[in-house]
C-alpha atoms as a printed R data frame, in Angstrom:
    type eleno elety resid chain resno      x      y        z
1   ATOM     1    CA   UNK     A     1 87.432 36.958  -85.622
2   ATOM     2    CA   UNK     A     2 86.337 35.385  -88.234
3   ATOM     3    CA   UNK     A     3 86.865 35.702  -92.325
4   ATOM     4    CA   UNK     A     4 84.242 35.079  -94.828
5   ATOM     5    CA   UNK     A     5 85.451 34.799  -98.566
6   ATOM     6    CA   UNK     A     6 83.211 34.990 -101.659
7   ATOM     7    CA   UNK     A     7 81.803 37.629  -99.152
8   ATOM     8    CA   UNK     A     8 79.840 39.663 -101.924
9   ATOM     9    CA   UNK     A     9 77.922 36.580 -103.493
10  ATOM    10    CA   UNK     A    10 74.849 35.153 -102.551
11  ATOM    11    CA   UNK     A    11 76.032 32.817  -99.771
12  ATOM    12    CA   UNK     A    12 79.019 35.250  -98.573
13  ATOM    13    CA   UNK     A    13 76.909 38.254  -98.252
14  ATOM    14    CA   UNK     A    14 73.981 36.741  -96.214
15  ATOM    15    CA   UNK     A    15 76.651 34.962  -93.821
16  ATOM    16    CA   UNK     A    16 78.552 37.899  -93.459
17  ATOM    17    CA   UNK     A    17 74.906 39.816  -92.003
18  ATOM    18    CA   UNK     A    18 74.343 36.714  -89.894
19  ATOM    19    CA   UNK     A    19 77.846 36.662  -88.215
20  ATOM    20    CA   UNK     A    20 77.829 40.362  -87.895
21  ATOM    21    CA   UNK     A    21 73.835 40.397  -85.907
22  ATOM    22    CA   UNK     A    22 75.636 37.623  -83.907
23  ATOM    23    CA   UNK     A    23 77.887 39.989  -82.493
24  ATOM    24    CA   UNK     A    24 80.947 38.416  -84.045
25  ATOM    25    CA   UNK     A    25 83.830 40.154  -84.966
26  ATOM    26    CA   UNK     A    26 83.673 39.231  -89.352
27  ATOM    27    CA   UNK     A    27 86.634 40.510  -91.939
28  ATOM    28    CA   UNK     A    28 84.715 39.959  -95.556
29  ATOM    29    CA   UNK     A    29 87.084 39.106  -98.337
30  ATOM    30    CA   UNK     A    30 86.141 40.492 -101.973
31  ATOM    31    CA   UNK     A    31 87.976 40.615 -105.195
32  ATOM    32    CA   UNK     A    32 86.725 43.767 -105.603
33  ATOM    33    CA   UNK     A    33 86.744 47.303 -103.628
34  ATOM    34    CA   UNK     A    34 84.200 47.508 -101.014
35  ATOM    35    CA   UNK     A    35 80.206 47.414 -101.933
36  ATOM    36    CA   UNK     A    36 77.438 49.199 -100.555
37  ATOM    37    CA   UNK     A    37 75.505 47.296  -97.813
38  ATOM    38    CA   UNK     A    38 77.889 45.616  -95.389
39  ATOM    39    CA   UNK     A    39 77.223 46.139  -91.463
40  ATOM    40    CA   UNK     A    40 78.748 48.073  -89.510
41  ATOM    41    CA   UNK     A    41 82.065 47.167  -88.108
42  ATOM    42    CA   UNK     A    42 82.735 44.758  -90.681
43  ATOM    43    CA   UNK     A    43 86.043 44.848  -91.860
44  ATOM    44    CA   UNK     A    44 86.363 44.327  -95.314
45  ATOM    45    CA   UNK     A    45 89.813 43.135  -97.503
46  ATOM    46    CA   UNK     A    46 90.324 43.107 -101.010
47  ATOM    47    CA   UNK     A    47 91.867 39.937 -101.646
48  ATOM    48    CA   UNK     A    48 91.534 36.597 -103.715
49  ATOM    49    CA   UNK     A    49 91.744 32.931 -103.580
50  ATOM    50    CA   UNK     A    50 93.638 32.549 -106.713
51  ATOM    51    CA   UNK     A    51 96.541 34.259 -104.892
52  ATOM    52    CA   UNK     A    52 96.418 32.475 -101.419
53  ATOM    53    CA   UNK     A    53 99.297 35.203  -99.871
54  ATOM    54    CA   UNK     A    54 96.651 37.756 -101.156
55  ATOM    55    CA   UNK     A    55 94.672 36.668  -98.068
56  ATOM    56    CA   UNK     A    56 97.810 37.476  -95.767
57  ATOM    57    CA   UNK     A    57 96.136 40.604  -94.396
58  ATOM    58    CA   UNK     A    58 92.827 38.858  -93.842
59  ATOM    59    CA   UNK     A    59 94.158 36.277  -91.913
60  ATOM    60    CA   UNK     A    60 96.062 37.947  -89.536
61  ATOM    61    CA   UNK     A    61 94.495 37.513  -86.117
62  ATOM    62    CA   UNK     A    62 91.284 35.455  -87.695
63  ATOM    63    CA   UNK     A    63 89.964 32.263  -85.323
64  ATOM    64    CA   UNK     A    64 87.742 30.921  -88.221
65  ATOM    65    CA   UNK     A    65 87.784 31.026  -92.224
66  ATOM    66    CA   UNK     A    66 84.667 30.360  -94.385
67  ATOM    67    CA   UNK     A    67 85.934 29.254  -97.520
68  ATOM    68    CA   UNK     A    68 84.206 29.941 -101.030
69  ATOM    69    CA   UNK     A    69 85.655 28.942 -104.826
70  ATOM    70    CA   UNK     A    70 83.998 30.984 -107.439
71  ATOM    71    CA   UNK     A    71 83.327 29.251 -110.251
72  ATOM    72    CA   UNK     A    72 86.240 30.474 -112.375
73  ATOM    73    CA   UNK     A    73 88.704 29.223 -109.260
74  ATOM    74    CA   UNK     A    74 87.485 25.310 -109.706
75  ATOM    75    CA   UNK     A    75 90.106 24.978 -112.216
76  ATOM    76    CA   UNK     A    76 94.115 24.216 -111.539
77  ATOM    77    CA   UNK     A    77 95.714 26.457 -108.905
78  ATOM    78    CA   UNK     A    78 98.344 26.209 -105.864
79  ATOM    79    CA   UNK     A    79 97.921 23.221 -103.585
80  ATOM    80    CA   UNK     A    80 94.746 23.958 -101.735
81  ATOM    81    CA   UNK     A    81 97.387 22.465  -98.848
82  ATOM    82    CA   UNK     A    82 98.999 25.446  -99.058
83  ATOM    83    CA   UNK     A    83 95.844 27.826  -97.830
84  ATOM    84    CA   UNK     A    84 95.468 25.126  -94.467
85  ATOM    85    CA   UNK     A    85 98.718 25.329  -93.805
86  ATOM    86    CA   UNK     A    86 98.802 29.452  -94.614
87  ATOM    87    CA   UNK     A    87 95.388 29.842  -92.108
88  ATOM    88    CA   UNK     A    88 97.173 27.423  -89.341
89  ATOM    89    CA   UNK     A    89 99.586 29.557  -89.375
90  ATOM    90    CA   UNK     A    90 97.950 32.711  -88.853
91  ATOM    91    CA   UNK     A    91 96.243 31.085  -85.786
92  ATOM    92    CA   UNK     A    92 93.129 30.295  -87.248
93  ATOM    93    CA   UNK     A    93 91.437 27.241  -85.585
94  ATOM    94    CA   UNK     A    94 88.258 26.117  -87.996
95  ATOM    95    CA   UNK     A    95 87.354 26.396  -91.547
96  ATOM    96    CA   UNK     A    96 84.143 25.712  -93.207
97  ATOM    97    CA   UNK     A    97 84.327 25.185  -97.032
98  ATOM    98    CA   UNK     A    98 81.196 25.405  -99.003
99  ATOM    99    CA   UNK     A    99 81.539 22.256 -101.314
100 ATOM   100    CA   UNK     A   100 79.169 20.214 -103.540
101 ATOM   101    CA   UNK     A   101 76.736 17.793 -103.097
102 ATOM   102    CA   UNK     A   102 78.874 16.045 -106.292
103 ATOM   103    CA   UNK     A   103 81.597 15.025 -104.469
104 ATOM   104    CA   UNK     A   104 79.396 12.486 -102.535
105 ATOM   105    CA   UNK     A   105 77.249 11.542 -105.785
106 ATOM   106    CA   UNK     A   106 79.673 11.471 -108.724
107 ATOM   107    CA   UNK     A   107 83.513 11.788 -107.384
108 ATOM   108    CA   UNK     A   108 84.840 10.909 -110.382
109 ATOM   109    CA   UNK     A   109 83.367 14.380 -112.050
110 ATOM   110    CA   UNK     A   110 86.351 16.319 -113.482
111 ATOM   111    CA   UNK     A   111 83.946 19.585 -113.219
112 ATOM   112    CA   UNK     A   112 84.607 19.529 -109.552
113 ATOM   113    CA   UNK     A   113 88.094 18.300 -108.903
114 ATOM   114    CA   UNK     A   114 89.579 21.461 -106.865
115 ATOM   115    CA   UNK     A   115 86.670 20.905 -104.541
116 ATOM   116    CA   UNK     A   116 87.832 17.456 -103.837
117 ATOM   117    CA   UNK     A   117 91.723 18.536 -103.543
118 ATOM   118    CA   UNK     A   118 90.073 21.364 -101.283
119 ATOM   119    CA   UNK     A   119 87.958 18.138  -99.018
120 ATOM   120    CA   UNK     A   120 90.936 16.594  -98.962
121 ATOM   121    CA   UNK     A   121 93.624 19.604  -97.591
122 ATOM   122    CA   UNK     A   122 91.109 20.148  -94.765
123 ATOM   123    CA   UNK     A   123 90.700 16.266  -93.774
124 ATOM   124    CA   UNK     A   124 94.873 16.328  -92.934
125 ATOM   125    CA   UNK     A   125 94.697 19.587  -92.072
126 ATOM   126    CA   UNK     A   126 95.044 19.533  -88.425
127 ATOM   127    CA   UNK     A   127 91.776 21.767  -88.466
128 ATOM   128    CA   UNK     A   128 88.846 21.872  -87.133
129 ATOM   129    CA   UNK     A   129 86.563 21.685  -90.190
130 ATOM   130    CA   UNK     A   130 83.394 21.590  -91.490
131 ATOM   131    CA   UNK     A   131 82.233 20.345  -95.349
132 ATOM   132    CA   UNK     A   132 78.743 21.713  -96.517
133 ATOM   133    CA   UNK     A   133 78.054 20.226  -99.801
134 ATOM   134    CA   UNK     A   134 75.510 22.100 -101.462
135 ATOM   135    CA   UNK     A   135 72.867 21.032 -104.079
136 ATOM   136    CA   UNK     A   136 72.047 23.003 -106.675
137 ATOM   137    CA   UNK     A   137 71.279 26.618 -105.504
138 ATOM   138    CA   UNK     A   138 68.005 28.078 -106.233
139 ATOM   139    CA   UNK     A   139 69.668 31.565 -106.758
140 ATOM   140    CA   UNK     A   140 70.854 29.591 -110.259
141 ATOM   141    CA   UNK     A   141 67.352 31.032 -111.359
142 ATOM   142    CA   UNK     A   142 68.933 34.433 -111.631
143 ATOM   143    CA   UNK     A   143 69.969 34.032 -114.711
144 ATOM   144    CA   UNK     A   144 66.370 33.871 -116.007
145 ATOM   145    CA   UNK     A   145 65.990 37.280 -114.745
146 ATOM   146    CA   UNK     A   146 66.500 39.368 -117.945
147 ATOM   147    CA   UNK     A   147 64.248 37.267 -120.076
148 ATOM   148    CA   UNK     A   148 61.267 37.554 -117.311
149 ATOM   149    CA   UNK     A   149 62.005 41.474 -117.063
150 ATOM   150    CA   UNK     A   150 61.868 41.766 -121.001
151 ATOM   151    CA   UNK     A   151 59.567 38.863 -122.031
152 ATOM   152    CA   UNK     A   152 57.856 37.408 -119.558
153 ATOM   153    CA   UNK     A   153 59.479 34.005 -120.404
154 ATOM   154    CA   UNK     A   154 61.885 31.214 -118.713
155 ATOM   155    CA   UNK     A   155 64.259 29.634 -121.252
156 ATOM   156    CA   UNK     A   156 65.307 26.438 -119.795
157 ATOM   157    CA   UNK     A   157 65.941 22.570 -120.842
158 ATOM   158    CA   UNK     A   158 64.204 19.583 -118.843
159 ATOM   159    CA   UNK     A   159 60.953 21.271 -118.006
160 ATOM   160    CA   UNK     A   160 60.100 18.553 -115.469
161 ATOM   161    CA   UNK     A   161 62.977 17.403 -114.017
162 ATOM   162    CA   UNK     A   162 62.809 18.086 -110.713
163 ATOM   163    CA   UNK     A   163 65.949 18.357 -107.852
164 ATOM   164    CA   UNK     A   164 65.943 19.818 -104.279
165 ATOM   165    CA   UNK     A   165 67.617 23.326 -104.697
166 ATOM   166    CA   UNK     A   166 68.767 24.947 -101.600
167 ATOM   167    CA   UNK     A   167 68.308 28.803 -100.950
168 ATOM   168    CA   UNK     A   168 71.533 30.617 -100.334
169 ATOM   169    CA   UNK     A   169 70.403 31.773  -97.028
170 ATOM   170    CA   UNK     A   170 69.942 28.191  -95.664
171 ATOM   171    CA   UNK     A   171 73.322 27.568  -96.846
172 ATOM   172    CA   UNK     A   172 74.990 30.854  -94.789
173 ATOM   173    CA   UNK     A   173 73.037 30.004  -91.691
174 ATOM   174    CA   UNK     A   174 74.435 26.577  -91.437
175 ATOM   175    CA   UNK     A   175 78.207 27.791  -92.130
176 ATOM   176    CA   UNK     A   176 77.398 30.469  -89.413
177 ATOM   177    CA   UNK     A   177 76.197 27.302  -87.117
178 ATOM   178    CA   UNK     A   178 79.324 25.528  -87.976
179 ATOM   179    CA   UNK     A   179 81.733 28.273  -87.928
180 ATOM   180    CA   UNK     A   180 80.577 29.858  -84.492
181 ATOM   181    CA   UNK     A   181 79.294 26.256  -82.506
182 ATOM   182    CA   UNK     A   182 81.121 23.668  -81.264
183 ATOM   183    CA   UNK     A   183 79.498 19.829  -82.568
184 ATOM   184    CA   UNK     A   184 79.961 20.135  -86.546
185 ATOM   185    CA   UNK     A   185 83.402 19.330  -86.106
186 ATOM   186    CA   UNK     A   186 84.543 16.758  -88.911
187 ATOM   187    CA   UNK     A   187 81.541 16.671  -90.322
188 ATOM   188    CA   UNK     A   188 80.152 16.661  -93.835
189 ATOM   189    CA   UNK     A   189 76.527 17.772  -94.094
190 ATOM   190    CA   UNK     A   190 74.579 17.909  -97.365
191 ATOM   191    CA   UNK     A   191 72.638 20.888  -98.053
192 ATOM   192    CA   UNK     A   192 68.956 20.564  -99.904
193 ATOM   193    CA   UNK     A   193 65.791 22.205 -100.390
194 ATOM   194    CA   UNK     A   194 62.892 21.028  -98.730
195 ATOM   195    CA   UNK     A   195 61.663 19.194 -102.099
196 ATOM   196    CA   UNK     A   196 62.608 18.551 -105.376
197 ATOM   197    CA   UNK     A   197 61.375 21.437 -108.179
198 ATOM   198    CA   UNK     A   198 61.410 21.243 -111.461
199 ATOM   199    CA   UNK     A   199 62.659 24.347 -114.152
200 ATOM   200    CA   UNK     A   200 58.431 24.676 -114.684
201 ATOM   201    CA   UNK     A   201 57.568 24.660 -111.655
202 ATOM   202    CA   UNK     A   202 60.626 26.902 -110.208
203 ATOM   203    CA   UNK     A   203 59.029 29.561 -113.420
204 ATOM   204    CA   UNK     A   204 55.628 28.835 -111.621
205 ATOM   205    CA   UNK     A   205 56.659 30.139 -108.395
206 ATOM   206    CA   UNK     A   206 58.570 33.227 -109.889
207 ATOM   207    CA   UNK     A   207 55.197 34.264 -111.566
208 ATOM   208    CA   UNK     A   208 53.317 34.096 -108.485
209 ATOM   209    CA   UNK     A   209 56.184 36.042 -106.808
210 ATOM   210    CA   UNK     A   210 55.928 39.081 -109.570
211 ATOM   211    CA   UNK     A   211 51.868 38.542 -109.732
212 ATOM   212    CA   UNK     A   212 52.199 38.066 -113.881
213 ATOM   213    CA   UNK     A   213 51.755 35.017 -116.018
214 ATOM   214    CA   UNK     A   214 55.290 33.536 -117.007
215 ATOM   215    CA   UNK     A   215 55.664 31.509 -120.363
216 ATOM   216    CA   UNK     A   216 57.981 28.500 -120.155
217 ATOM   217    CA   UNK     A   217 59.920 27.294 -122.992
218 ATOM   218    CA   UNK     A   218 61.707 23.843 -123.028
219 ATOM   219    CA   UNK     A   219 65.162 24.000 -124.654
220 ATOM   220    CA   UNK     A   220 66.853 21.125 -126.436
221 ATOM   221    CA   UNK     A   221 70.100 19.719 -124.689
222 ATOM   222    CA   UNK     A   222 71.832 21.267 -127.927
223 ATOM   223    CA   UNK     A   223 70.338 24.641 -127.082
224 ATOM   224    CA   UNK     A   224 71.207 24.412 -123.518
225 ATOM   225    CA   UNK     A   225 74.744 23.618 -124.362
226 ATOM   226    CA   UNK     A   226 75.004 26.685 -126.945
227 ATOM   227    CA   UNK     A   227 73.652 28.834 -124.093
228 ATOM   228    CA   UNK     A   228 75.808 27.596 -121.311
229 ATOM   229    CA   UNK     A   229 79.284 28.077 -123.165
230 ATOM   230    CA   UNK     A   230 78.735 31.620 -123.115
231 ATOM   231    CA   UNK     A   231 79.752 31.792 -119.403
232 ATOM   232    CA   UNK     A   232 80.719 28.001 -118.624
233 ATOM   233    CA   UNK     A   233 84.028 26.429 -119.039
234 ATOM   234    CA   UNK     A   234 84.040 23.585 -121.650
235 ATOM   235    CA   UNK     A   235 84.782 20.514 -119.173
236 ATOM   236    CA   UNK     A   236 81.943 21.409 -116.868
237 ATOM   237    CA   UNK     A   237 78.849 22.251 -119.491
238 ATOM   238    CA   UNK     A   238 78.143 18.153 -120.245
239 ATOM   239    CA   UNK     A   239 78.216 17.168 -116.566
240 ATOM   240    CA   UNK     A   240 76.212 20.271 -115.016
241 ATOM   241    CA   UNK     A   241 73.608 18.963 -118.228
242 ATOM   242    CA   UNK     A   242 73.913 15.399 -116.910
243 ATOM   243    CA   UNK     A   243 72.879 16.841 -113.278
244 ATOM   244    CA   UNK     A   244 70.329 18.928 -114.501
245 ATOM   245    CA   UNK     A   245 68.777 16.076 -117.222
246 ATOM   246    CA   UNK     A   246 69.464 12.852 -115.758
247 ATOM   247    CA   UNK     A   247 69.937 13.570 -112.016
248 ATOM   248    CA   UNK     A   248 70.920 10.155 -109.957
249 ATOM   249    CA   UNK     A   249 68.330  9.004 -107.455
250 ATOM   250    CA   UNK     A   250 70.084 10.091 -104.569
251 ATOM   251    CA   UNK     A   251 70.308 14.006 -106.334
252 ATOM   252    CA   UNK     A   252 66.538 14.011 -106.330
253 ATOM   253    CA   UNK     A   253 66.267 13.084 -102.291
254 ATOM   254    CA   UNK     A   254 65.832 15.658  -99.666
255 ATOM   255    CA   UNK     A   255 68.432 15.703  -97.084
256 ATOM   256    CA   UNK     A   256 67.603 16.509  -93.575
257 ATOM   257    CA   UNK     A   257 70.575 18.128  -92.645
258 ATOM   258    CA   UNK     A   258 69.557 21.685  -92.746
259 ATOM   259    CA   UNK     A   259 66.818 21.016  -90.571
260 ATOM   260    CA   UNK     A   260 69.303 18.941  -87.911
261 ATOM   261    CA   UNK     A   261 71.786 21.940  -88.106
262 ATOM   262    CA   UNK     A   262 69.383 24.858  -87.891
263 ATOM   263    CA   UNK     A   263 66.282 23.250  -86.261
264 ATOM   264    CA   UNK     A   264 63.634 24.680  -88.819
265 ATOM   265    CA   UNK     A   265 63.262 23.081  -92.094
266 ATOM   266    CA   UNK     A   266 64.766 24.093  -95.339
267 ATOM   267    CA   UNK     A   267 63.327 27.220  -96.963
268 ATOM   268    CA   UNK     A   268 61.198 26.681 -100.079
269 ATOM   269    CA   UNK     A   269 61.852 27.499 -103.315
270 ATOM   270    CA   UNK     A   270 59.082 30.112 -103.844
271 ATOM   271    CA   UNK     A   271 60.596 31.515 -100.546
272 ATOM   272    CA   UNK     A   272 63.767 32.277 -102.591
273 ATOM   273    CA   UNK     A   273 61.360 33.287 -105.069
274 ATOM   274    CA   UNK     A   274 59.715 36.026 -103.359
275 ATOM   275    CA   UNK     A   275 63.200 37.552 -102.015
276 ATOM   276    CA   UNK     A   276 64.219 37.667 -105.250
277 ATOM   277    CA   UNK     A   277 61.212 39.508 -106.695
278 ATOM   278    CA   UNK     A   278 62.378 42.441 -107.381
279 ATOM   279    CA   UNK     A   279 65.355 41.296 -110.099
280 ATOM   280    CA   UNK     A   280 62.605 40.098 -112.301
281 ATOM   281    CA   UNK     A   281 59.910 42.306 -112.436
């Protein structure tokens, strides 16, 4: 059996359908009561990572655990130690953690420290494990959704900087790979797009999705900051703007690891695009 946090979100959800068409036995783990649109026989458990004996339930019987920190749970908690040894002890054999692609570029970033403590619990572990560190995701375009229902418009900062966004569904069919196949044992894949894409060009793509004409408008760093703080905690606005504005060479370059895991290559950004559709028209 195996249990899939974050199993509402765009990742979670997606490898919770793959696992189930699989045939694999999958418990999803929400914070919430159970949403519309799981499979059938998928067990579901309300129960959350901030809490790690929340998971108790979950656990029980479980060979495998996908592991997913919402954004809010990046910041201080129990010893991510404490989850390994919690899952070891309910027999579970192999974990997959969906990590960042910042770990390996900028490991000094304090945005992303629980990551690295969680890297680090799996690596003494005793586990089986696998680390998929993810670029940025190209369902971050969501949040451009309102102002293309309302105004036909994308509000973003650095129009043409361009980075290799991943869709969410390449990311849940390579933690299905590596949570049902033997051979991704110990290792750390990164997780890209097929090419880089700028803001104006990702705004390109969703107009061609929704067959209308979408106006871009560059914001200033200042803007972006003013925007971001709405939602954002404080420590990680300046280095998700350093990313996203002055991305280091090796941020830009397409890795080949989704196509070595899943033997296809990465899915496009205007692929993303068009499943998305319908939030922004």
């Amino acid at each position: 059996m195996i249990v899939v946090t974050g199993a509402t979100g765009n990742v979670g959800r997606s490898l919770v359908r793959l696992l189930a068409e699989a045939g694999q036995k999958v418990t999803a783990v929400s914070r919430r009561e159970q949403p519309d649109g799981f499979p059938d026989g998928v067990v579901h458990v309300v129960a959350d990572l901030a809490d790690f004996t929340s998971l108790k339930p979950a656990l029980d019987g479980a060979d495998a655990l996908f592991v997913l920190l919402a954004g809010e749970l990046n910041g201080p908690g129990a010893p991510a130690t404490d989850l390994m040894d919690l899952a070891r002890d309910a027999g579970v054999k192999r974990v997959v953690l969906l990590s960042s692609q910042i770990n390996g570029t900028r490991p000094d970033a304090p945005s992303h420290f629980r990551l690295r403590e969680f890297e680090l619990a799996l690596r003494v572990s005793g586990l089986e494990y696998t680390v998929l560190r993810a670029g940025g995701f190209a369902s971050n375009a969501y949040a451009w959704a309102e102002s293309v229902r309302g105004q036909r418009t994308v509000f973003a900062p650095f129009a043409d900087v361009a980075l290799p966004v991943v869709h969410p569904a390449d990311l849940a069919a390579v933690a299905a790979a590596a949570l049902v196949e033997d051979g991704h044992q110990s290792r750390i894949y990164t997780l890209t797009g097929p090419a880089a894409v700028s803001p104006r060009e990702q705004a390109a793509a969703l107009a061609e999705a929704i067959g209308e004409e979408i106006t871009f408008v560059e914001l200033s760093r200042e803007q972006a900051r003013e925007h971001l703080s709405q939602f954002m905690p404080e420590a990680v606005i300046d280095g998700t703007l350093d990313i996203l504005g002055s991305p280091l060479a090796e941020e830009q370059l397409v890795s080949p690891d989704v196509e070595k895991v899943l033997g296809r290559p990465a899915l496009p950004f205007s692929a993303w695009a068009a499943d998305a559709r319908p939030a922004f028209q």
